[in-house]
C-alpha positions as CSV (number, residue, x, y, z in Angstrom):
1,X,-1.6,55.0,41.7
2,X,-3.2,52.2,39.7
3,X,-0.6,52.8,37.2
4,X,1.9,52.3,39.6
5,X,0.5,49.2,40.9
6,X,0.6,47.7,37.1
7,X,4.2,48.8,36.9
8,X,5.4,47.0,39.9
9,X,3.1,43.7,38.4
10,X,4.6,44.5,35.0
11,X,8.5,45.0,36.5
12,X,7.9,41.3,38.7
13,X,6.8,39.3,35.6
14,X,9.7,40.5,33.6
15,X,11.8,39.0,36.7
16,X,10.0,36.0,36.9
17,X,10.3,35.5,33.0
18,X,14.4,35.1,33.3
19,X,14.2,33.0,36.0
20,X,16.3,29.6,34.7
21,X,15.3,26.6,36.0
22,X,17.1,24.1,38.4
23,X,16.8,21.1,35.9
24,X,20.0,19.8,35.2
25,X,21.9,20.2,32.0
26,X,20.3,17.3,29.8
27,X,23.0,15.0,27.2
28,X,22.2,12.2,25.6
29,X,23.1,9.3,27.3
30,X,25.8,7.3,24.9
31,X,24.2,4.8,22.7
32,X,25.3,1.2,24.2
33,X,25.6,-0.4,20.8
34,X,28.6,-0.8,18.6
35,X,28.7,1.8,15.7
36,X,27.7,0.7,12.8
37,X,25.2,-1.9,11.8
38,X,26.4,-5.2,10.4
39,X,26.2,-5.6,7.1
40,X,24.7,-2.3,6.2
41,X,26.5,-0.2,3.5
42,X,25.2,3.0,2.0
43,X,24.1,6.0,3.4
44,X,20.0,6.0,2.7
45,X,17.6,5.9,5.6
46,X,14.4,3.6,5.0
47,X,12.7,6.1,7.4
48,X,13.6,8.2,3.9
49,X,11.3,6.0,2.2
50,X,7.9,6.8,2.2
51,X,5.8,3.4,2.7
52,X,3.7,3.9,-0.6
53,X,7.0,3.5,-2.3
54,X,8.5,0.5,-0.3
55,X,4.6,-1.4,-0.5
56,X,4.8,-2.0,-4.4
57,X,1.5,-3.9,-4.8
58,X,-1.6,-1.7,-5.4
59,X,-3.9,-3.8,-4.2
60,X,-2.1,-3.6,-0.7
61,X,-1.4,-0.2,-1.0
62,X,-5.3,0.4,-0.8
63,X,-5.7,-1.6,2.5
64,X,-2.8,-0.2,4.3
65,X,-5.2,3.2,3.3
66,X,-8.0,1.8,5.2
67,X,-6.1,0.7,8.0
68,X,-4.7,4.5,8.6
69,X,-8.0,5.8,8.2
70,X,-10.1,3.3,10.4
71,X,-7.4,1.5,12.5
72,X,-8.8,2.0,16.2
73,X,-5.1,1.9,17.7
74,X,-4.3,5.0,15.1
75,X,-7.1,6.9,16.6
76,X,-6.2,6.3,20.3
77,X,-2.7,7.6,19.6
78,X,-3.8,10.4,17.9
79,X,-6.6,11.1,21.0
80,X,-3.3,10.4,23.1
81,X,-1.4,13.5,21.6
82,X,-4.2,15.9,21.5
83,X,-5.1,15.3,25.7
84,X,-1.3,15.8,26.0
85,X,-1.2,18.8,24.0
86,X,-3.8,20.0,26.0
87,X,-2.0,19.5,29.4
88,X,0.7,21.1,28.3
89,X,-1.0,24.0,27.5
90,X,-2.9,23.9,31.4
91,X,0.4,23.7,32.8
92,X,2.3,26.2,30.9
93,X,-1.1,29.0,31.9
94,X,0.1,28.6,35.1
95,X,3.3,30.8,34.7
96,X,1.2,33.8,33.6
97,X,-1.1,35.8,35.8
98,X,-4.4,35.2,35.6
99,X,-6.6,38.5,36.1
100,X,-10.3,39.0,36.3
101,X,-12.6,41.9,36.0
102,X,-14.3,42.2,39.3
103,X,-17.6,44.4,40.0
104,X,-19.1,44.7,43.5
105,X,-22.0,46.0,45.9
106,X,-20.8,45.8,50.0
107,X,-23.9,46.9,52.2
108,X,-22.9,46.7,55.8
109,X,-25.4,48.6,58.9
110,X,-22.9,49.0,61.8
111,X,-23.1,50.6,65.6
112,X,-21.7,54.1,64.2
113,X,-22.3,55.7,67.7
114,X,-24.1,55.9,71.6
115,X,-27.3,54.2,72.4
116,X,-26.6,51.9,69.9
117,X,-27.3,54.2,67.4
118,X,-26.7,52.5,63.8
119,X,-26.2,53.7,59.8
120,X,-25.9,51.4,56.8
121,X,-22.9,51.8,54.3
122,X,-23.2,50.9,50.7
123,X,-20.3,50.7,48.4
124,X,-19.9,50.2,44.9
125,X,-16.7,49.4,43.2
126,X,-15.0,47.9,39.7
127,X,-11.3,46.8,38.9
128,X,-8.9,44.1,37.8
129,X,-7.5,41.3,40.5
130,X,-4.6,39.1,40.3
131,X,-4.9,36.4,42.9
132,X,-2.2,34.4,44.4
133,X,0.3,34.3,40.9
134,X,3.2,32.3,41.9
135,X,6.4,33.7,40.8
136,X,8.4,31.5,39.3
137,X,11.9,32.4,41.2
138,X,13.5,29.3,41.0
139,X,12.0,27.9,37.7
140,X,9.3,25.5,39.2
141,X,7.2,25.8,37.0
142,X,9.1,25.8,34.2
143,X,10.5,22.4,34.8
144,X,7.1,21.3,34.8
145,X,6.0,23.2,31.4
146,X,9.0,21.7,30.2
147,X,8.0,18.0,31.7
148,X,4.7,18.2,30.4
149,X,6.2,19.5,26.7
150,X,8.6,16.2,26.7
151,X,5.8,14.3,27.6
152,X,3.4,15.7,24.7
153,X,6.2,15.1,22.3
154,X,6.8,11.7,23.7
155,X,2.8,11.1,22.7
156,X,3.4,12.3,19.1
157,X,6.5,9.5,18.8
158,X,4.3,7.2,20.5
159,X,1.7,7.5,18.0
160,X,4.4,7.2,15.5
161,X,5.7,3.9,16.4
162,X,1.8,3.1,16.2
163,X,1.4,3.8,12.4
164,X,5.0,2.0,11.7
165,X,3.7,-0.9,13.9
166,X,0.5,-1.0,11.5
167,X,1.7,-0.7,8.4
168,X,4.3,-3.6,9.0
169,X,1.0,-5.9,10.6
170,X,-1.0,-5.0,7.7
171,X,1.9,-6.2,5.2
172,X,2.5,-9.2,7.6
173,X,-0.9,-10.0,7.8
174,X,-1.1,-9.9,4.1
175,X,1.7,-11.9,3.5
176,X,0.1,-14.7,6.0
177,X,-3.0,-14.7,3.9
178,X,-1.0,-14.6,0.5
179,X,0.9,-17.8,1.8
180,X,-2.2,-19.8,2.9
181,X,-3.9,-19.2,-0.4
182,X,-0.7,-20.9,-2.0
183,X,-0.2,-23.8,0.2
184,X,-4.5,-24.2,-0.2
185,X,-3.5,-24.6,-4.0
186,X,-0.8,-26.6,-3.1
187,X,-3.1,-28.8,-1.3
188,X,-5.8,-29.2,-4.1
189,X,-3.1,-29.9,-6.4
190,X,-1.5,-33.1,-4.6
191,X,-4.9,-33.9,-4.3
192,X,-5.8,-34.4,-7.6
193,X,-2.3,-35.5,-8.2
194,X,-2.4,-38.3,-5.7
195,X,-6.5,-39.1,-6.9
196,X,-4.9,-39.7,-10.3
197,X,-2.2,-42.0,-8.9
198,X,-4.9,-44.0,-6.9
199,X,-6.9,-44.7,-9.8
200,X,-3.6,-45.9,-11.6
201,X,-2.8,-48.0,-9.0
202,X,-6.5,-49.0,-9.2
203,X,-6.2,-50.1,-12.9
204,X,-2.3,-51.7,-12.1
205,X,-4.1,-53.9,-9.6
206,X,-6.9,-55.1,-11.7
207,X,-4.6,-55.8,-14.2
208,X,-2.6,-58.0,-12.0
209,X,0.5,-55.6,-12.7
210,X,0.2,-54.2,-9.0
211,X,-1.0,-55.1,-5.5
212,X,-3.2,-53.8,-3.1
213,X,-0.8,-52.5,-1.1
214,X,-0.3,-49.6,-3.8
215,X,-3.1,-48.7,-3.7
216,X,-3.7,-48.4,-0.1
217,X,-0.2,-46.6,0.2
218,X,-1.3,-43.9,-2.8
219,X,-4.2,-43.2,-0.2
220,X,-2.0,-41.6,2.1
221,X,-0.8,-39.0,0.2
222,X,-4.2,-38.3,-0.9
223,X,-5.8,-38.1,2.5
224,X,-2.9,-35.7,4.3
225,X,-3.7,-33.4,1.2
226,X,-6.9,-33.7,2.1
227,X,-6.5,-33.0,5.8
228,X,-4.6,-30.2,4.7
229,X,-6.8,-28.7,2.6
230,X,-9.9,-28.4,5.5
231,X,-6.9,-27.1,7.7
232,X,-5.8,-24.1,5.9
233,X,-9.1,-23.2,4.4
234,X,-9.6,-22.4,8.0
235,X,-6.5,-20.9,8.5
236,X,-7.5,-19.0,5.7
237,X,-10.7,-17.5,7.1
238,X,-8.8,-16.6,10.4
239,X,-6.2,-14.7,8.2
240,X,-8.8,-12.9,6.9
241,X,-10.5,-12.0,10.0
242,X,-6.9,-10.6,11.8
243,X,-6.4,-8.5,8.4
244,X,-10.3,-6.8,9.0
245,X,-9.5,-6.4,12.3
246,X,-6.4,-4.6,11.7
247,X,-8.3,-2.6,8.7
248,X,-10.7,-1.3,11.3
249,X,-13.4,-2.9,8.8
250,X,-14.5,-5.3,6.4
251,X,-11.4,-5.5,3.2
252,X,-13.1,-5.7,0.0
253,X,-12.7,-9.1,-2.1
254,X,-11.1,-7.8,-5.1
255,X,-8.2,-6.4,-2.5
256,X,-7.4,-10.1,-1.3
257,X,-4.1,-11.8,-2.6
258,X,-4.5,-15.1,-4.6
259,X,-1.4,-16.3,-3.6
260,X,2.1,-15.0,-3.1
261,X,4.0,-13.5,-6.0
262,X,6.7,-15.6,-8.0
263,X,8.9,-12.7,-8.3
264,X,8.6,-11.2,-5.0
265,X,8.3,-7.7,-5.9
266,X,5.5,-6.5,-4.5
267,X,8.2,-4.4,-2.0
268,X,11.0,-2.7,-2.8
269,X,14.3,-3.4,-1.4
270,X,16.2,-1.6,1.6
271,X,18.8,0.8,1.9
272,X,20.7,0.3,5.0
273,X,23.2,2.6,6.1
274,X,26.6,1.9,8.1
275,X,25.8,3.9,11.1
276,X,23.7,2.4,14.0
277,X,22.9,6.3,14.6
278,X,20.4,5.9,12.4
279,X,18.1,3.9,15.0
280,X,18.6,7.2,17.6
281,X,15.4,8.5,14.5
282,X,13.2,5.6,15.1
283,X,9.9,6.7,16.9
284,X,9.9,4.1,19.9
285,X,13.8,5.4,20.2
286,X,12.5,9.0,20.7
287,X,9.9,8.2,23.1
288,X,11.7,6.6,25.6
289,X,14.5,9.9,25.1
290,X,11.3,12.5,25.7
291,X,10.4,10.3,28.7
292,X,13.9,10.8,30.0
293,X,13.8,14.8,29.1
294,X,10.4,14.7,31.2
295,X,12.3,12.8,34.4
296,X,14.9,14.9,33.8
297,X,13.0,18.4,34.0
298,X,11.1,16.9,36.6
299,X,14.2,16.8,39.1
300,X,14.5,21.2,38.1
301,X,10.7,21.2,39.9
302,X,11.5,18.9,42.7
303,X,14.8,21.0,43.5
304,X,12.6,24.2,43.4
305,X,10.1,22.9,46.1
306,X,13.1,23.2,48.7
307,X,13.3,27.1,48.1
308,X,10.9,29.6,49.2
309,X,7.9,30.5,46.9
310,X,7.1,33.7,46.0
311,X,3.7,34.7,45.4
312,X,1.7,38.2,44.6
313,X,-2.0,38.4,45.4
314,X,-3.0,42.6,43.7
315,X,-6.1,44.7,42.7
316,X,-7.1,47.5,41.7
317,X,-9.8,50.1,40.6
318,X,-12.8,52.4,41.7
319,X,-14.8,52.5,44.3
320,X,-18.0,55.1,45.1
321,X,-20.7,54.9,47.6
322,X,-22.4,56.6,45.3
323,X,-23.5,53.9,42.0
324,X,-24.2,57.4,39.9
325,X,-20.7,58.8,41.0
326,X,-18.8,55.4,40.3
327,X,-17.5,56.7,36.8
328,X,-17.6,60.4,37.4
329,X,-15.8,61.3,41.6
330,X,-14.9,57.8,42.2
331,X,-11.9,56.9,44.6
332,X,-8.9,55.0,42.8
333,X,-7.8,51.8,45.5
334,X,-5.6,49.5,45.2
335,X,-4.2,46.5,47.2
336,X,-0.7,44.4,46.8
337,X,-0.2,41.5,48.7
338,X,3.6,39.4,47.8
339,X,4.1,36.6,50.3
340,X,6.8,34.2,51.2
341,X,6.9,31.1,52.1
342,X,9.5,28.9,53.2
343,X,9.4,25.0,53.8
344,X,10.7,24.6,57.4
345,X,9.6,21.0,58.5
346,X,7.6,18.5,56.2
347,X,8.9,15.5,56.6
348,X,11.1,15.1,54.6
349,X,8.4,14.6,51.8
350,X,10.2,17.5,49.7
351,X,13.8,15.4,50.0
352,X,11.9,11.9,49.4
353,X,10.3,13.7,46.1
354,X,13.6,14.9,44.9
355,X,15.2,11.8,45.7
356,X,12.4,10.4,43.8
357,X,12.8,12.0,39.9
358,X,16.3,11.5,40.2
359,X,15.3,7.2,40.3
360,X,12.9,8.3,37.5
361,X,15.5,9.5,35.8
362,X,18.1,6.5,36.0
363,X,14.9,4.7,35.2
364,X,14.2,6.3,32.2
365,X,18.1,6.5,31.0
366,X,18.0,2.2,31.6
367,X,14.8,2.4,29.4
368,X,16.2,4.3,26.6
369,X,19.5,2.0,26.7
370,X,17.4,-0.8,26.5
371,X,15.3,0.5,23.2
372,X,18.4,1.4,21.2
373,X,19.9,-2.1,22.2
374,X,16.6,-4.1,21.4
375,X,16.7,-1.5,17.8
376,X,20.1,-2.6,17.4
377,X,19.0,-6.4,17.7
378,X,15.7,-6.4,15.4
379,X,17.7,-4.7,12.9
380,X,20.9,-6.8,13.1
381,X,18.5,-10.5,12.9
382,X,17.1,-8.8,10.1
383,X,20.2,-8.3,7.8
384,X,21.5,-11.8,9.5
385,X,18.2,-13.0,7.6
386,X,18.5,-10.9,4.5
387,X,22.4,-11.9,4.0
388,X,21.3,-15.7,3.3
389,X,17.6,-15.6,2.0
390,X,18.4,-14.9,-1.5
391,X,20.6,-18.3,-1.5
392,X,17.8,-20.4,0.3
393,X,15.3,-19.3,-2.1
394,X,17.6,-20.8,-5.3
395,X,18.2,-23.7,-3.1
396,X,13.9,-24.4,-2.6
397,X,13.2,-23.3,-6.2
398,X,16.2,-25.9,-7.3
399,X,14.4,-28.2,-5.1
400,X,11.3,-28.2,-6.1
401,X,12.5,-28.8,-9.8
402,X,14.3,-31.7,-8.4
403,X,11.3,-32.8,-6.7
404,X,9.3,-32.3,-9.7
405,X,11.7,-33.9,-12.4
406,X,12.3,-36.9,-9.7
407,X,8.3,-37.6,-9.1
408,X,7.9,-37.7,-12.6
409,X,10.5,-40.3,-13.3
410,X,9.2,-42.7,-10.5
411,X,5.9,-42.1,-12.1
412,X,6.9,-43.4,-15.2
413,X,9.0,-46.4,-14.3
414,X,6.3,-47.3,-11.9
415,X,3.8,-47.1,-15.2
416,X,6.6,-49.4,-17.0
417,X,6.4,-51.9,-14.2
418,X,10.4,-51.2,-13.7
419,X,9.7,-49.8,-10.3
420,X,8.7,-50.2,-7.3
421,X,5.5,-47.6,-6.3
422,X,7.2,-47.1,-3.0
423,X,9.5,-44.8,-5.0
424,X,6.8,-42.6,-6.5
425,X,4.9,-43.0,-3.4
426,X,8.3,-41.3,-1.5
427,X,9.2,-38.4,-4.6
428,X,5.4,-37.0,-4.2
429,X,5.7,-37.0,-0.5
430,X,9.2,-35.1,-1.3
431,X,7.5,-33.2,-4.1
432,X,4.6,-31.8,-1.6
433,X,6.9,-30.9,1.1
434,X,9.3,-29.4,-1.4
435,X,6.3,-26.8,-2.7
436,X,4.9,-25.9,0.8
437,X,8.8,-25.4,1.9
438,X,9.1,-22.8,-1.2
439,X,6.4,-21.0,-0.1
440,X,7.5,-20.9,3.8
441,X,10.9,-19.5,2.0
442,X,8.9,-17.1,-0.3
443,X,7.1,-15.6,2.4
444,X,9.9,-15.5,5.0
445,X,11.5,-13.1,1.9
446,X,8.7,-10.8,1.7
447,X,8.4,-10.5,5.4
448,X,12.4,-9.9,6.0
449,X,11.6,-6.8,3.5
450,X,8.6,-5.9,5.8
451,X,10.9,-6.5,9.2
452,X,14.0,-4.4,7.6
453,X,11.5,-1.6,7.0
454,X,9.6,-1.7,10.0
455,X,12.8,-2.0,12.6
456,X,14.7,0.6,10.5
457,X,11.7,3.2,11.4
458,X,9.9,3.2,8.1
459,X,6.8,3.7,7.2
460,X,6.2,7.3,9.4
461,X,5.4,9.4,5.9
């Protein structure tokens, strides 16, 4: 008999593991961006590129370590995917039975005949249960393994698009620092520049060559270099704060950049391809498609409420009123219990739930539009940036020659007494701008580089 009673468990779980489930079909919405990027050429994926190869400087290379290992928002993704990982498992148990071992004593002292007359009854008895296993007919609870896998997988990209994000901070922030440092030279160097045209003017005057006004009109440039100077060696100390912060701890001082590098190679360049397809592979583009999958297997569940559900509640074993004759003359009983039941009236609640994931689900299709249009955008800005950067470089570094070649000519005439100091007094002010408008160029370079990575999905291995 038990065997039997196993059979028919065994025969209803083999049913209940073909059932399909009423999700509908899932495809990939279209991609609402045109299909290929402009300017790109090639066929190389920066995701292709793992970030210790596109980060060049070694220096930065060993921050960007410490980041990953202490970065706070790292670890909260990471938390993220293992809690998710761990619903998924609690909702796919659900499918299987669950069975316990059961052992029990019943005493019971009943009226057993006249006058009241009265015996006591003791039973003993072992066996296996199965209570109340749903069986999954119509692929209920499939849908919601299903939704709870797309959700877990939607973590794991999540956490992806974390360590992109924070490898392209870490470079920004780096950058930021990098570029302070130069304009802080910058800044020292116009003020000793300007100090030494002061005290020339200071000599011109005494010598009746110059006026006062000279001298007072030198002052200027020295004072706004000045100014500057207290300004970005604060601006300094904040960079260096946001880069710890984003390290997860203090950075070492032989890690710092002095300033930012002539040559601009401390990352590589990027390959982009032709196809936009390639932004369907970037982790915030995968997310919003596993949120989709979950709405979408979510409408298979909320179907499946509006049928009947099938449940089996079984057990079976020994039972003795003797303890001592439990194992040896025992009496093998079993019980099998399948129920029904079918929503009649609720409400509607069932209709409004339904009605309900299928929203989600145009919600979540608007959502993923919307992250391959804003990819298609970062990474289009990009390349608009990267097509004409090269030439405003040559035009700042041709500039500041100019500057440089022109300061030193007023300088001279001005010395000769053939010039007016209002003209050296207007090529340094051009000369200073010129080298702080180099570095704004240099460092809008290097971060293009860093942007082109980051919005092409680099930086994942």
């Amino acid at each position: 008999m038990k065997r039997a009673v196993l059979a028919a468990v065994a025969a209803v779980a083999a049913v209940a593991g073909g059932c399909a489930s009423l999700a509908p079909a899932y495809q990939r919405p279209a991609a609402p961006v045109p299909a290929s990027l402009p300017g790109g050429s090639g066929t190389q994926a920066a995701a292709d590129l793992p970030w210790r190869q596109f980060v060049r400087e070694a220096r930065l290379q060993r921050v960007i370590d410490q980041a990953l290992a202490n970065s706070r928002d790292l670890r909260k993704a990471v938390l993220d995917i293992e809690s998710a990982r761990a619903q998924y498992r609690i909702q796919r148990a659900q499918a299987l039975p669950s069975i316990d071992a059961v052992a029990g004593v019943t005493s019971a002292r009943a009226i057993v005949g006249p006058d009241n007359a009265t015996a006591t009854v003791t039973s003993y008895s072992v066996g296996l249960g199965l209570a109340s296993w749903e069986i999954d007919v119509f692929g209920r609870l499939k849908s919601l393994s299903d939704a709870k896998l797309a959700a877990y997988l939607s973590t794991v990209d999540a956490a992806g698009a974390t360590r992109v994000s924070l490898v392209a901070e870490i470079a920004g922030a780096y950058l930021t620092l990098a570029a302070d440092r130069s304009r802080l030279a910058i800044a020292r160097e116009t003020m000793a520049s300007s100090k030494q045209t002061m005290d020339l003017t200071e000599q011109l005057v005494g010598g009746g060559t110059s006026n006062r006004g000279d001298f007072w009109q030198a002052t200027t440039v020295y004072q706004q270099a000045r100014a500057d100077v207290a300004l970005l060696s604060a601006a300094i100390a904040q960079d260096q704060n946001a880069l710890e912060l984003l390290a997860g701890s203090a950075v070492a001082g032989d890690l710092l950049p002095e300033a930012l590098p002539e040559q601009l190679d401390w990352f590589a360049d990027i390959p982009v391809g032709l196809s936009s397809a390639v932004l369907l592979e970037r982790p915030d583009v995968r997310r919003a498609e596993h949120d989709l999958q979950a709405a979408n297997a979510s409408i298979g569940a909320a179907r499946a409420q509006l049928f009947p559900q099938l449940t089996l509640t079984a057990s079976g074993g020994l039972a003795s009123t003797a303890l001592a004759a439990l194992f040896t003359g025992p009496a093998a009983v079993f019980t099998l219990a399948p129920s029904l039941a079918m929503p009649l009236f609720d409400g509607g609640a069932n209709r409004a739930n339904l009605d309900f994931t299928i929203a989600q689900k145009q919600l979540f299709i608007a959502g993923y539009e919307l992250a391959i249009q804003t990819a298609f955008r970062e990474v289009a800005d990009a390349l608009a940036t990267r097509a004409t950067i090269d030439e405003q470089l040559a035009a700042q570094v041709a500039l500041v020659e100019a500057s440089t070649k022109g300061f030193e000519l007023a300088q001279a005439r001005y010395k000769a007494g053939v010039e007016s100091f209002l003209a050296t007094l207007v090529s340094q002010r051009a000369l200073y701008a010129a080298k702080s408008s180099l570095v704004a160029t240099q460092l809008a370079a290097l971060g293009n580089r860093v942007t082109l990575y980051r919005v092409l999905g680099g930086g994942l291995k």
